[in-house]
N, C-alpha and C positions, 0 to 999 in steps of 0.2 A: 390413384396413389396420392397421398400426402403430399406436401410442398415439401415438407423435412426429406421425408424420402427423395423428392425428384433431386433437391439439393445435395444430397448423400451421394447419390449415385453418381452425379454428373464430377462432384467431386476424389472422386475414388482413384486413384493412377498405380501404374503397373499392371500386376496381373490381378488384382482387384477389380479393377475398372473392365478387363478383356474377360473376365468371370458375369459381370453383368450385362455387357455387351449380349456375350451367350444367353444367359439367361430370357432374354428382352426379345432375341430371336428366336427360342425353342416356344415360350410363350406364345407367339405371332404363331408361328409355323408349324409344331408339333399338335397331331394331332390328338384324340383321347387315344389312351391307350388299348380299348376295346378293338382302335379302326385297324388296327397295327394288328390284331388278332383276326380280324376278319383276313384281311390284305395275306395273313401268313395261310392261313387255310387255301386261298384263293392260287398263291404260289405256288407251295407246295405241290394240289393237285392241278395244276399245269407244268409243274416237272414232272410228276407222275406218270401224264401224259406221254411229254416226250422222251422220257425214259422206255415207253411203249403199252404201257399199262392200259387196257380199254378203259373208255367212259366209264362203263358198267362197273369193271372194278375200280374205279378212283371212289366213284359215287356209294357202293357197296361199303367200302372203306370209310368213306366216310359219316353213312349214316350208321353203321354196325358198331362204329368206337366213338359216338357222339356222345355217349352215358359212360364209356367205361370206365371214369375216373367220377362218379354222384359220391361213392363214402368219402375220398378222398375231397373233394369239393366243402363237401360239407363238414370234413376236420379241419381244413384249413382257414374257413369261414370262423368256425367254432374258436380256433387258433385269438384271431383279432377279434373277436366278441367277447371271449374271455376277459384276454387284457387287460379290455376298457373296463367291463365290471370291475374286475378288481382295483384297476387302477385309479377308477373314480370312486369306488367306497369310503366310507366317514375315517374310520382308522389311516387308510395312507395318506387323506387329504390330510390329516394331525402329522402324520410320520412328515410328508411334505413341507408342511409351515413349521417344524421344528430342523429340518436338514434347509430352508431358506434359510436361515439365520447361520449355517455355518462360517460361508465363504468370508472373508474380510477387506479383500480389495475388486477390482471391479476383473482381473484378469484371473485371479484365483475361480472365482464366479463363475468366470466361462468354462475352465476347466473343472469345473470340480462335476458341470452340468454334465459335460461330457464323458466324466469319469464313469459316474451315477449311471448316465444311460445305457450305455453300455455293458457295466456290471447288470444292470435289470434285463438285459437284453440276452443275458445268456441264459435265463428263464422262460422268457418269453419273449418275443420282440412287438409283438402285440400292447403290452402292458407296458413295456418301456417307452415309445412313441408316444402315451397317454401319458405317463409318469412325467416323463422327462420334458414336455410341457408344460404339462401344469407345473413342475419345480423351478419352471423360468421364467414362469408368468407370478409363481411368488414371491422369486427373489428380485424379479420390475420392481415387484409395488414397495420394497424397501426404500424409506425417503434415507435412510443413512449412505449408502451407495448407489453412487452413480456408473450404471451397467451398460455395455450396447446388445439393445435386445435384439438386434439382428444375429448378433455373433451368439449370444445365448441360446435361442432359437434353431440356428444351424448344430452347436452343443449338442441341444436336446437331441438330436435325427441321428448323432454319431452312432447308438444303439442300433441304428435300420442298416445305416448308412457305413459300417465297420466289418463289426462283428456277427452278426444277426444270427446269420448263418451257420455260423460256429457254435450254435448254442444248443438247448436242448430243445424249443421249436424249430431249428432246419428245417423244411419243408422237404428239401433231396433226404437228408436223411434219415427221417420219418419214414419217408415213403419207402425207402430202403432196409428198412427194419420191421415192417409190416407186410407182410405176405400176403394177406386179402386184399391191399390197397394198391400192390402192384399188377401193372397188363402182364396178362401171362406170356407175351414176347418178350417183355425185359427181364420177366422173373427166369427166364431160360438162359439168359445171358449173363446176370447178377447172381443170380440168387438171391437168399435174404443176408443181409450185414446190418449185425445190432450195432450199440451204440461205441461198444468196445475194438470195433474195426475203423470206426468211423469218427465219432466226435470224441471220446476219449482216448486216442492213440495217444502219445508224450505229444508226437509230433504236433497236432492239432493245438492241441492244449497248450505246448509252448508258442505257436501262431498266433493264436487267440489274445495271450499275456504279450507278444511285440506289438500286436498291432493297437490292443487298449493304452501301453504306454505310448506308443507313436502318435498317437491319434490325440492325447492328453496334452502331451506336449504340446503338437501345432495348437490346438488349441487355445493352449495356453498365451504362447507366441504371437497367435494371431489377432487375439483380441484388441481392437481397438482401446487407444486413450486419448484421455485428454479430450482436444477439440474436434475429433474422428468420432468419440463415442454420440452416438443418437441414441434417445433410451426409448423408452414406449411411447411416453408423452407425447415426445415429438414427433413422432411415427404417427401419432393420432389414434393407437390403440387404447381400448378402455380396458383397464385390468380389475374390474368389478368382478369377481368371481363369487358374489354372495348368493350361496344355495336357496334354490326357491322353496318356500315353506312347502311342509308335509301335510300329505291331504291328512284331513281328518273322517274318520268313522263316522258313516252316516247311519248304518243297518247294523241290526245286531250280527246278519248273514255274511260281516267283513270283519269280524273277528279276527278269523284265522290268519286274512290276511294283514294284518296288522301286530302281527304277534307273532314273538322269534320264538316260539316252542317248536314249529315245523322244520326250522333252518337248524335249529339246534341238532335235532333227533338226525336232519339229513347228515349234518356234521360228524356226529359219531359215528350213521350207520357207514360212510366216508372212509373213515378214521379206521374203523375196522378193518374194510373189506383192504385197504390200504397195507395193514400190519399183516394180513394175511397172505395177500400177495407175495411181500418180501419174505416171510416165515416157509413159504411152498415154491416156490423159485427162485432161477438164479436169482441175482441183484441186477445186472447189464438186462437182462430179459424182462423185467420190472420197469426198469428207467428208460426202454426203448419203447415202449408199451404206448403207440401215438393217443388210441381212445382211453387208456386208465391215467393219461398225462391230463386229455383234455375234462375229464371226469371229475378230478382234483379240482382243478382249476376253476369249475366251474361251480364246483359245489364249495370253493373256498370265498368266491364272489357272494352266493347266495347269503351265505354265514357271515361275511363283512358287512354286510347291509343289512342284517339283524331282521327284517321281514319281507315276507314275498314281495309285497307292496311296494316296498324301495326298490326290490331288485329287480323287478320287470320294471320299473321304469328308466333304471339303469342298460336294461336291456331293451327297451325301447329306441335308445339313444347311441347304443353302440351298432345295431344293426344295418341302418345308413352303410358304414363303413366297410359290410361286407359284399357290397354290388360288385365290385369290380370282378371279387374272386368268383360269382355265380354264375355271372354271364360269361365268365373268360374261360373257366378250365375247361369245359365242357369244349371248346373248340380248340384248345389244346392237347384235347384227347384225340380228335377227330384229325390235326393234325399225326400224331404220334401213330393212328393207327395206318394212314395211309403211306407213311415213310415204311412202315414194317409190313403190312400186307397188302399193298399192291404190286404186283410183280411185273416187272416188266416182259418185254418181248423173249429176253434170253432168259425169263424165271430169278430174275435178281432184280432186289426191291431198293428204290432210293434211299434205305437205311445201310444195307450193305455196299454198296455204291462211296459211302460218308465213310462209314468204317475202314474200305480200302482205303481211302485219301487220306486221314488220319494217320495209318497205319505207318503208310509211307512217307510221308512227311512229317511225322514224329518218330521214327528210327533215329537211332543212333543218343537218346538221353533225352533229344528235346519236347517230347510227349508233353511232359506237364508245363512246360514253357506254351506248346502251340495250342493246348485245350483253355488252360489261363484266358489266354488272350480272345480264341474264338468265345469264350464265354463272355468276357466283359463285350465284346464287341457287340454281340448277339442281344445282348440284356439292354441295353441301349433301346434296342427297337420291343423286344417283348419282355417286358419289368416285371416278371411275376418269378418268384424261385423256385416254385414247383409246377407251374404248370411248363417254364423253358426246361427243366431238369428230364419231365417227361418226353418234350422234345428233342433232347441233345444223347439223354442217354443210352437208348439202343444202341449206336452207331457209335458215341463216345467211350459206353464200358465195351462191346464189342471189342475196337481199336484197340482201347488196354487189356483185353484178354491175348490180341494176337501179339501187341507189343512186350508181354509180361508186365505188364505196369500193377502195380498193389491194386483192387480195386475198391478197398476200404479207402486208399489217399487216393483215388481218382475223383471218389465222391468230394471229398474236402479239399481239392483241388478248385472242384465246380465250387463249394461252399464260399473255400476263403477268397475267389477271383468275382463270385456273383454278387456282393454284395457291393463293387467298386462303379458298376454303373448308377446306383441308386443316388449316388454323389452326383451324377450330372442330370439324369432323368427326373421330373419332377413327380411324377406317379404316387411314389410311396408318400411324397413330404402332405398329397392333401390331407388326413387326417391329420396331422399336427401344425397342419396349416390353417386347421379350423379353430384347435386349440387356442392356437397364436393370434389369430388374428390378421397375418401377415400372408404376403403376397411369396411363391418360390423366388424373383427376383430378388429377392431380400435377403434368402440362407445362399442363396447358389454360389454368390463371390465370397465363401468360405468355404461351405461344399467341394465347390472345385480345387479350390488349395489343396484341398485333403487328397482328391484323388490324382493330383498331380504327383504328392509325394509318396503316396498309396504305392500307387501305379507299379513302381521298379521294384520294391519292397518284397512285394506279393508276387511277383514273376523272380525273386530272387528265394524266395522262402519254398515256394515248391517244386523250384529244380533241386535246392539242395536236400531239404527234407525228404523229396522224394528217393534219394540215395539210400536215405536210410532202410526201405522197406525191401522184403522178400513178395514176390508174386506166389498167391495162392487162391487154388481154382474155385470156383464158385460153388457154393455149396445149398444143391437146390431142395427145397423142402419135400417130404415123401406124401403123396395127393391124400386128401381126409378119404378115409376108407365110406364106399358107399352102403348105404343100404342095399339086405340082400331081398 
């Protein structure tokens, strides 16, 4: 770390300075998040165990559901691969260096990053995390205002670090709305819930709009001045973002890749298939649609980057980013299948075991108060939103099927409460921490501001919102007819 930063930090007092404190021990002590995936498998089937489940079935269990979430793995991947395309394309980099020049004072800046991010995050949270970096690493290089690109920076993450989950990448409900991507033990318990149960409720929707003004606000508030602000400079960041020049055509045989007639053509045939969808069903059945989401998306990248050439190297560059989710869900599944099909002694499996406790200790209204909490708690240790979603949900929609709890707001309970650990964990911040340039020490003591005020907000918004809703029973898809 920089001499400005060590100076920064040491200087920091109140809850500032106890935000980097944190910071400086999760760094030390917190291990990769993968080992925290390993260590939950490992648990797991050692409750399993003593639940009375044989070896045989824990193990059973757990090599039999070790794939069963590959489509979802690899939407999810596709999820943060898209993003980046898009988000590093030549058009948004221009939309970028034109929304830099907005802001006019150094605290306007801050907030304005965090507005932005957030708004792009209800699209995607993938593309917002790229977005919202690079738009804080353009508004550094401005010699007219003087910024603290730490607080900028943390800005940028509010998209991950808010709202994410409320948006139309969810990852809970995506998978919630896709019936080939759900395990057919939660699909028994769920069923399928499109987008209109789930992310468009009023409810949701008026959540979404508190927490981006809240979150704008601190922002705003928080931003350092004056003799506090540290800008990049001093951090010892380079904000050279000059694109490296375009290969050039060596063979007549790289034509095609060099030339947007293929991107064009995929554009349209896109575009089409796109207007057709909407013209032959509902609209919610269309917007819930997780592969004709990420289909779009991806062929919207292609077409920003005007030929293949650019945009595999675009995709070269974004795929790094999707290690964590390849190696991780897959033992997320493996967990998810041994909570539901290893049975114990008495024929009752560690998932209905959760679902009683739940049950019982969320009677009487405080259901969405006590899943709230066990979710932020839980996401602390495993930072990922759909592969914990598959773990908490058997046993979570369960509970709210016995407790009558809506199970469209159960899902956006987990939504709006999952994305409050991401503010203390630093998992999700590497990707725009490659962006940045900067160390997690650096966004955390704003980060944690946010989730401090977060915090009571989001356990006050889903006990009452949750009054608002009527429970209705789960409505499970009729099986594709077999060949005879």
């Amino acid at each position: 770390m920089s001499t400005a930063t060590t100076r920064s930090a040491g200087s920091e007092k109140g809850l500032a300075r106890v935000a980097q404190a944190l910071a400086r021990w999760t760094e030390k002590w917190f291990p990769d998040a993968y080992i925290f995936a390993l260590a939950g498998v490992v648990i797991v089937a050692l409750a399993a165990l003593l639940n009375g489940s044989t070896p045989q079935d824990v193990a059973d269990s757990f090599g039999n559901g070790f794939w069963d979430l590959t489509a979802f793995t690899l939407q999810m991947s596709m999820v943060v691969l898209t993003g980046y395309v898009v988000a590093t394309s030549p058009p948004v980099a221009k939309l970028i260096a034109r929304l830099a020049r907005v802001p006019q004072t150094a605290t306007t800046a801050v907030s304005f990053v965090a507005f932005l991010s957030m708004s792009v995050s209800f699209l995607n949270w993938g593309l917002s995390i790229v977005f919202g970096g690079l738009l804080a690493r353009a508004i550094a290089r401005r010699t007219d205002l003087r910024v603290d690109y730490r607080a900028l920076g943390a800005a940028a993450f509010m998209g991950l670090g808010a709202v994410w989950a409320l948006g139309l990448s969810s990852s809970a409900a995506q998978l919630q709305a896709t019936a080939a991507s759900l395990p057919p033990a939660l699909l028994e318990v769920t069923g399928v819930l499109d987008f209109g149960k789930t992310i468009f409720t009023w409810q949701s929707l008026l959540t979404c709009a508190i927490l981006i003004v809240l979150t704008t606000v601190i922002a705003h508030l928080s931003a350092p001045k004056g003799e506090a602000i540290r800008t990049a400079t001093e951090l010892g960041v380079d904000l050279d973002d000059t694109p490296e020049p375009a290969a050039t055509r060596e063979r007549p045989g790289e034509w095609l890749e060099y030339s947007p007639i293929l991107p064009m053509l995929m554009g349209l045939l896109t575009a089409g298939w796109l207007v057709s969808q909407f013209v032959t069903k509902p609209f919610l059945s269309v917007i819930s649609s997780l592969n004709g989401y990420l289909l779009v998306f991806l062929i919207l990248g292609l077409v920003l980057h005007r030929t293949p050439r650019n945009f595999l190297q675009a995709v070269t560059k974004a795929v790094p980013a999707t290690a964590g989710i390849l190696v991780q869900f897959p033992l997320y599944a493996a967990m998810a299948a041994i909570l539901t099909k290893a049975e114990g002694g008495s024929g009752t499996t560690l998932s209905e075991h959760l679902a009683t406790f739940f049950t019982n200790i969320g009677a009487g209204g405080a259901f969405a108060v006590v899943i709230a909490l066990y979710t932020v708690i839980l996401g602390i240790f495993v930072p990922s939103g759909g592969g914990k979603w598959l773990v908490e949900a058997p046993y979570v929609m369960q509970s709210a099927t016995d407790v009558e709890m809506n199970l469209g707001w159960t899902v956006q309970i987990y939504n709006i409460a999952e994305a409050l650990p991401n503010l203390i964990n630093p998992f999700f911040m590497l990707p725009l921490l490659a962006v940045l340039k900067l160390r997690a020490r650096d966004l955390v003591g704003f980060t944690f501001l946010q989730f401090i005020i977060h915090l009571p907000v989001v356990l006050l918004l889903v006990w009452l919102l949750g009054m608002t809703f009527t429970f209705e029973p789960p409505v499970i898809p009729a099986p594709a007819p077999t060949a005879p």
